[in-house]
C-alpha positions in Angstrom: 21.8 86.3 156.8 25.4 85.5 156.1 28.2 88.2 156.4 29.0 87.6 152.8 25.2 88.3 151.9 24.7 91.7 153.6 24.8 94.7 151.3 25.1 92.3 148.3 23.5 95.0 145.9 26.6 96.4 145.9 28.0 94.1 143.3 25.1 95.5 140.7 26.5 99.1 140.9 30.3 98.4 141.5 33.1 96.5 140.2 33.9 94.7 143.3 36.6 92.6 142.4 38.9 95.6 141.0 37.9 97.4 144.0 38.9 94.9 146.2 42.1 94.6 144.7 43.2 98.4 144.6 42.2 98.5 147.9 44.4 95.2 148.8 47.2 97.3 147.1 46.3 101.0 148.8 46.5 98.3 152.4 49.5 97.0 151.6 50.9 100.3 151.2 49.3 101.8 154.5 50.3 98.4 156.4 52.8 96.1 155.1 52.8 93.9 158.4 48.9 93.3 157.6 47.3 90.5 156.6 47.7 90.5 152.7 43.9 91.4 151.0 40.6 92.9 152.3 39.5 91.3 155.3 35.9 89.7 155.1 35.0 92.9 157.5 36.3 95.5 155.1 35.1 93.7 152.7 31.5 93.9 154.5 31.7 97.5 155.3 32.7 98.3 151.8 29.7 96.9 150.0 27.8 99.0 153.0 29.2 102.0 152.2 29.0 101.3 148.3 25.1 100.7 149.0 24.8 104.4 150.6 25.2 103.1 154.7 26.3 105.4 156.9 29.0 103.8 159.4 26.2 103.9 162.0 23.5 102.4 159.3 25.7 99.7 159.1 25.7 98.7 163.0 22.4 99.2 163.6 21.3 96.7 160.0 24.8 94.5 161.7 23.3 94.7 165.5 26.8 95.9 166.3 28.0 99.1 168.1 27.8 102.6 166.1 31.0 103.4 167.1 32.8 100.5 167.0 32.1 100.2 162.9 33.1 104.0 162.5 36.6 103.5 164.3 36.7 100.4 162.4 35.8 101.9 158.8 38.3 105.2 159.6 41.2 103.2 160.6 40.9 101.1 158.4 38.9 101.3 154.8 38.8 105.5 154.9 43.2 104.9 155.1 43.5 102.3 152.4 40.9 104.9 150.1 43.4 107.9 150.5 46.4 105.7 149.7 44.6 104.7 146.6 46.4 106.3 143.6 44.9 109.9 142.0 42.9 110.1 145.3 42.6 113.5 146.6 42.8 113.3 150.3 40.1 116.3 150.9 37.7 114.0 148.5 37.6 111.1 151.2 36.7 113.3 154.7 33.4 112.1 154.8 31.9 108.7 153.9 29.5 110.5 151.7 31.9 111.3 149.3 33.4 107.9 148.9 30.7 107.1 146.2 31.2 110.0 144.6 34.8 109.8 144.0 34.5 105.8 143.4 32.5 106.9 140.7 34.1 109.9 138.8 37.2 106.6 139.1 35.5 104.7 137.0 34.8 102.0 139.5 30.8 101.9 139.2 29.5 99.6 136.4 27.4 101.2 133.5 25.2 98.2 133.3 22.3 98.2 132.1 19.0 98.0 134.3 18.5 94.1 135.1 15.0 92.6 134.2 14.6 92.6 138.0 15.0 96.3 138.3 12.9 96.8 135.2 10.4 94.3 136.8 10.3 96.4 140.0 10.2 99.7 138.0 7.0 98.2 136.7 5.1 96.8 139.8 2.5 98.8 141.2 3.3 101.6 143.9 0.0 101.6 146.1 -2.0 98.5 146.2 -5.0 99.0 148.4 -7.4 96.2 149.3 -10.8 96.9 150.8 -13.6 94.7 151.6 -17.1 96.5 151.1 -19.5 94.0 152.7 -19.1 90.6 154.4 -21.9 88.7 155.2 -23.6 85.6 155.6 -26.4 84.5 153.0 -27.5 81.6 155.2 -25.1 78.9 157.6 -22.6 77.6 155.2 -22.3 80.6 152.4 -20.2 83.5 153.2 -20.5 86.4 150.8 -17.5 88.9 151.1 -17.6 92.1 148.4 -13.7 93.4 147.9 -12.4 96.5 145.9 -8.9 96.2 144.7 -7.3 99.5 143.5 -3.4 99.3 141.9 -1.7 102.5 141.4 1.2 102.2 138.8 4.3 104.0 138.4 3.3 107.2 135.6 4.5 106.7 131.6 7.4 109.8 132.5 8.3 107.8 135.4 9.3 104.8 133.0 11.1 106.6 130.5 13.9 104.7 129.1 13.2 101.6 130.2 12.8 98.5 127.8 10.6 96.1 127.3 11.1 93.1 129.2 11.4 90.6 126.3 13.5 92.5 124.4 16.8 91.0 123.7 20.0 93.1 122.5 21.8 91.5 119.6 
């Protein structure tokens, strides 16, 4: 999978683009000499910390070294966050909080729930195959009894979704 590709669910939940660009403003700030914009890495370990990766989630899903992506992501992305305007500095100790904040700054989308999620919402939970009896009946007929049981997500659990084919006007 392409660099570009990993932790691509992050553009769902975020607005990426402004992101990037406060953030290209916060580096420019922190680093004038730098190379102007996000770097494809920071841009990577962004969208990894946007989809809820720890630093060392992210190297181990990257097959790179734990500590080499915190360094990285502290020297680096954790700077340009607390250069960011009305950013509290206490609020971006931890990569935990980063989400948190990102959010109350209006930078995760409100969109609504994509047929896909809505799809998935809808799929069974527990599918269990069993075959009961296999047999032969005689040399070229093979007889095999199966029980199929689908567990589906509760009517509470669903609450608030839409029909599929519904279309907003």
């Amino acid at each position: 999978m392409a660099n570009d590709e990993m932790f691509a669910e992050a553009a769902h939940n975020w607005d990426l683009e402004r992101l990037y660009a406060d953030l290209a403003e916060a580096k420019r700030q922190v680093s004038p000499r730098a190379r102007k914009g996000l770097t494809e890495r920071e841009k990577l370990y962004l969208r990894g910390l946007l989809c809820g990766y720890s630093p060392a989630e992210m190297a181990r899903k990257l097959i790179q070294s734990p500590k080499g992506v915190e360094v990285y992501v502290c020297k680096t992305l954790y700077q340009y966050f607390k250069n960011m305007a009305d950013v509290p500095n206490e609020k971006v100790g931890n990569w935990r909080n980063i989400n948190n904040w990102l959010d109350e700054a209006g930078y995760k989308t409100k969109n609504k729930p994509s047929v896909e999620s809505k799809l998935a919402n809808s799929l069974p939970i527990d599918a269990l195959v069993k075959i009961v009896d296999m047999g032969f009946d005689n040399q070229n007929t093979l007889t095999i009894d199966i029980n199929i049981r689908l567990s589906f997500p509760s009517a509470s659990e669903n609450q608030g979704t839409e029909d599929l084919d519904s279309e907003d006007s």
